[in-house]
N, C-alpha and C positions, 0 to 999 in steps of 0.2 A: 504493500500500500504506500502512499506517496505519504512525505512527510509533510506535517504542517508547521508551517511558521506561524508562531503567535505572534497577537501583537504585540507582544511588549518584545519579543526577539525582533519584528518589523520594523520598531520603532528604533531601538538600538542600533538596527544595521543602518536605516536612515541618516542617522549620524555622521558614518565614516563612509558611507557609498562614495566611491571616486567618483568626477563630474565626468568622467567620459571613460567606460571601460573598453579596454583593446579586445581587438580581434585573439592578440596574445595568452590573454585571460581564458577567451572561451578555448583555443586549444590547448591552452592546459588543462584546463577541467576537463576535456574529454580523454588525452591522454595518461590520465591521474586514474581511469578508470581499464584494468585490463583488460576487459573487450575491446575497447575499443583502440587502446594502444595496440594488441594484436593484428585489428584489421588494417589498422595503417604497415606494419609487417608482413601479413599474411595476404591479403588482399589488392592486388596490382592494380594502382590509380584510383584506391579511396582516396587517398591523402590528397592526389590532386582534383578530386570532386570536392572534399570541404576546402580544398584551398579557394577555389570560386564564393564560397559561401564567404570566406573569410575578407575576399579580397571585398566585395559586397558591403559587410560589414564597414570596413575601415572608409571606403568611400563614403558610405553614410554618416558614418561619424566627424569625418572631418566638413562637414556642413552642418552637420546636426547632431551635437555628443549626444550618447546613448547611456543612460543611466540603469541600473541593475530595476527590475522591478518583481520585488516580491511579491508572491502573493499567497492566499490563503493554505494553499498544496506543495507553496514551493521551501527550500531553504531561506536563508536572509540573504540571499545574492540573487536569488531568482532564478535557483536551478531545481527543477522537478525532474528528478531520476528515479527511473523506475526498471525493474527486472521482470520478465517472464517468471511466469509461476506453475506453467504445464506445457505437458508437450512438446514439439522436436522445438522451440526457441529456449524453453526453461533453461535458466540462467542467465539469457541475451537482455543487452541493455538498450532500453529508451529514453535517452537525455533531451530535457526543453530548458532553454534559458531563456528568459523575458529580459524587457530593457522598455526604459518610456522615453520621449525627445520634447522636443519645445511642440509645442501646436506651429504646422496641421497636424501632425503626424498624432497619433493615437496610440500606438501600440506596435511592437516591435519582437519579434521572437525568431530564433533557433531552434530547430529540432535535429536531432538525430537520430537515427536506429539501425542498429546491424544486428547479423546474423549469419549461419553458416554462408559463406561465399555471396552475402550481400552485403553493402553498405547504401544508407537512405540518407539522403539528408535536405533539409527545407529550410528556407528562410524568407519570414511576410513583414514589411511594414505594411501599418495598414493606415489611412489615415483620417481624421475625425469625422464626426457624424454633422452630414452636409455640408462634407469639402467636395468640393468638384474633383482633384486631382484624382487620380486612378490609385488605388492602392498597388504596390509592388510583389511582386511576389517569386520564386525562383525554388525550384528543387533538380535535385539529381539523385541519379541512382546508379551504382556499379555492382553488374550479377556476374557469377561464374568466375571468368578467368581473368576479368578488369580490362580485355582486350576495347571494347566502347562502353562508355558514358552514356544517361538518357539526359539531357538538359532542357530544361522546361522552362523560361522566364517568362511574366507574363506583365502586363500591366491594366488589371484588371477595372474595369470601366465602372464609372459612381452611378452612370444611365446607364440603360438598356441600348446596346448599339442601335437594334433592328425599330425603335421608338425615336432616337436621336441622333440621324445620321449625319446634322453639326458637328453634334460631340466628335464621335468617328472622325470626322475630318480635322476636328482643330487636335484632336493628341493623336492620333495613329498615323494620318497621313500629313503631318503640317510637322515641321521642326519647331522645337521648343525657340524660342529668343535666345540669341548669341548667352556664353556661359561657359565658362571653362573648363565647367561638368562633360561636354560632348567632347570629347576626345579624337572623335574621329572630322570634326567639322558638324556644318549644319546636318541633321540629317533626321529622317522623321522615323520612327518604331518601323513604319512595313517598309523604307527603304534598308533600314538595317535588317530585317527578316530576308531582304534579299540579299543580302550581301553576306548573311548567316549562310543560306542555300547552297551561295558561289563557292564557299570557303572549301578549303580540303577535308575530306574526311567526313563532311553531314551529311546525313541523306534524313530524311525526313520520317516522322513518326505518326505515324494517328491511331489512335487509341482504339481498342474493339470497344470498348466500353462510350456507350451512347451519350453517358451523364456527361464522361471527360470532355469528348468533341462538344457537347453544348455549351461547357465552360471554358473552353481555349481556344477560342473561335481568332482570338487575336495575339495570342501566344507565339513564342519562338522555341518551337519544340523539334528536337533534333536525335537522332543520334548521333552520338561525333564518336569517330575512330579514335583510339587514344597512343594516336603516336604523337610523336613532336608538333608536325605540322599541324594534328588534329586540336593537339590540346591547347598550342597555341591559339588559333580559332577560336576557339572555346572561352582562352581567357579574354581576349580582344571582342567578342559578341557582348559575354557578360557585363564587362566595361563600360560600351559603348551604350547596354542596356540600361544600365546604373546610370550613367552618365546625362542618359537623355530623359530621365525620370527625375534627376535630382534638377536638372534644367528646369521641366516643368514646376517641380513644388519652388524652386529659388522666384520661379516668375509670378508662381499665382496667390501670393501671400496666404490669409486664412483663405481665400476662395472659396467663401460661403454660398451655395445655391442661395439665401437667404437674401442674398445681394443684386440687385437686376442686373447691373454693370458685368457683376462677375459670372453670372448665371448667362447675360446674352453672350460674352465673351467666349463661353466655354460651350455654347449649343444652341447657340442661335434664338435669334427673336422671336421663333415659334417656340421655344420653350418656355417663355414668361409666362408666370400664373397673373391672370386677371384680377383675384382679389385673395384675401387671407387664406380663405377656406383652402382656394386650389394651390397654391404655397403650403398649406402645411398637408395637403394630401402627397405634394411632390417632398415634401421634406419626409414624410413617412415611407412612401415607395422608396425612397434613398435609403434609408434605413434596414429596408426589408430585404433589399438588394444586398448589400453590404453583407448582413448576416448569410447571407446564402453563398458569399465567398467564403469569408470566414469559416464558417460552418462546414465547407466543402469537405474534409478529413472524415467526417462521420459516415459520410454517406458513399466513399469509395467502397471498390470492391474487397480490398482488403479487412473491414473494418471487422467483418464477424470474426476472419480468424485471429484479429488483433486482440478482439475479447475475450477469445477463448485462451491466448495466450496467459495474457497481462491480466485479465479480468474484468469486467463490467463500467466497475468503480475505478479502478485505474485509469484505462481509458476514458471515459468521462471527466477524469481528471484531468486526461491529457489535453481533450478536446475544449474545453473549458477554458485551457491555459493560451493552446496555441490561438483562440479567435477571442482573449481578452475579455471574456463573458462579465459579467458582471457579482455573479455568481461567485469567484474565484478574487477581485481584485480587493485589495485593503485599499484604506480611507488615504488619500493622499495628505502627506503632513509639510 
């Protein structure tokens, strides 16, 4: 079962939380742990699947420090680890580390999971309730013999694309405003998805699974061979993915749907609500949206035999942790 931080431990760690933890921190926590130190040994090109997550990390932090955030499941750093308790994982470990930033940004988390000849790993900011910007999101996976990576970045939309095909055009196909963050030059999410395609070693991935393809509709999901040329690729997509995302939130301040200016900005003059009512029905559907990314972990294919592993209560814990539920977070001091 996952441990609880009280609060009077929450409040303590409060205290000495460094104002910006390193990428360096989260890999020693997981290397502190011997599964997972093994799979960076045993397992060919984990270490360079969370190295993507780490690089990730560190970009966001130098725009935006990243503070530990406990919570009710986790330690007082904001790590919730947990073990398999039956069956072929029993023993394998599930690491989440939480982290909060300045507003827009909401909620921030790391997960891990490995297992015989698999390493998982995820990484979401997500950002506030009726911000325009897309929350971020990125996983990989490495099965077998590490020979290729699955890499999945996404920059998942605050509208419903197929409702707001403004939105669609000002973040997916439009380049964010000049910003240092874009490394590669101006350049917009689907030009860089094509330039992901070009690259050596990708060929592209689509899910059997129905749920997946209706939530990666705008996704950069690949497989990339994991040789030099591929994993270079790989770090230059991730980058360039980060880069064009932190573009957007340096441009769009709070960018509150709340806001006409920033609402026509982000999806056009047919998106303005007419009077209160229809403003907080769209601030609600933003909401409900949101959750249903968030939330997206529970309702993969994998999730029963996650249960059957870890257990009910675990998992729920897990879930809980990774989409910031309300359920899970302490009183901010």
């Amino acid at each position: 079962m996952p441990r609880v931080a009280t609060s009077a431990n929450a409040s303590a760690a409060g205290a000495a939380l460094p104002p910006n933890i390193s990428s360096a921190s989260v890999l020693a926590r997981l290397t502190a742990q011997p599964k997972f130190a093994q799979q960076f040994k045993q397992l060919p090109n984990y270490r360079a699947a969370v190295d993507l997550h780490l690089m990730l990390h560190d970009m966001l932090a130098r725009q935006v420090p990243l503070r530990p955030a406990p919570t009710k499941v986790s330690d007082a750093q904001g790590v919730l680890l947990l073990h398999a308790a039956a069956g072929e994982l029993k023993g394998w470990p599930l690491m989440v580390q939480t982290f909060t930033a300045a507003a827009p940004i909401d909620w921030v988390h790391h997960s891990f999971n490995v297992a015989p000849g698999f390493g998982y790993s995820k990484s979401s900011a997500f950002t506030a309730g009726g911000c325009l910007t897309p929350h971020l999101e990125m996983e990989t996976s490495v099965v077998g013999n590490g020979s290729r990576l699955l890499l999945y970045i996404n920059m998942d939309p605050r509208l419903p694309l197929e409702l707001h095909p403004a939105y669609l055009e000002h973040y997916y196909n439009s380049a964010p405003p000049s910003s240092s963050n874009t490394t590669a030059g101006s350049s917009s999410w689907m030009q860089l998805e094509a330039r992901a395609a070009a690259s050596p070693g990708f060929s592209r991935f689509v899910s059997p699974s129905l749920h997946v393809r209706v939530f990666s509709a705008s996704a950069i999901l690949f497989w990339v061979d994991c040789t030099v040329d591929g994993l270079a690729a790989a770090r230059r997509t991730v980058s360039d993915a980060v880069g064009i995302w932190l573009s957007w939130l340096a441009a769009g301040g709070s960018n509150s749907a709340a806001s006409p200016a920033a609402l026509q900005a982000a999806a056009g003059p047919g998106a303005l609500p007419r009077n209160a009512t229809q403003l907080q029905a769209l601030l609600s559907d933003m909401a409900a949206f949101s959750a249903a990314w968030r939330n997206f972990p529970r309702r993969e294919a994998a999730a029963p035999r996650m249960a059957k592993a870890f257990g009910a209560d675990a998992m729920e814990a897990m879930y809980s942790t990774t989409a910031g539920s309300a359920s899970v977070r302490l009183p901010v001091r």
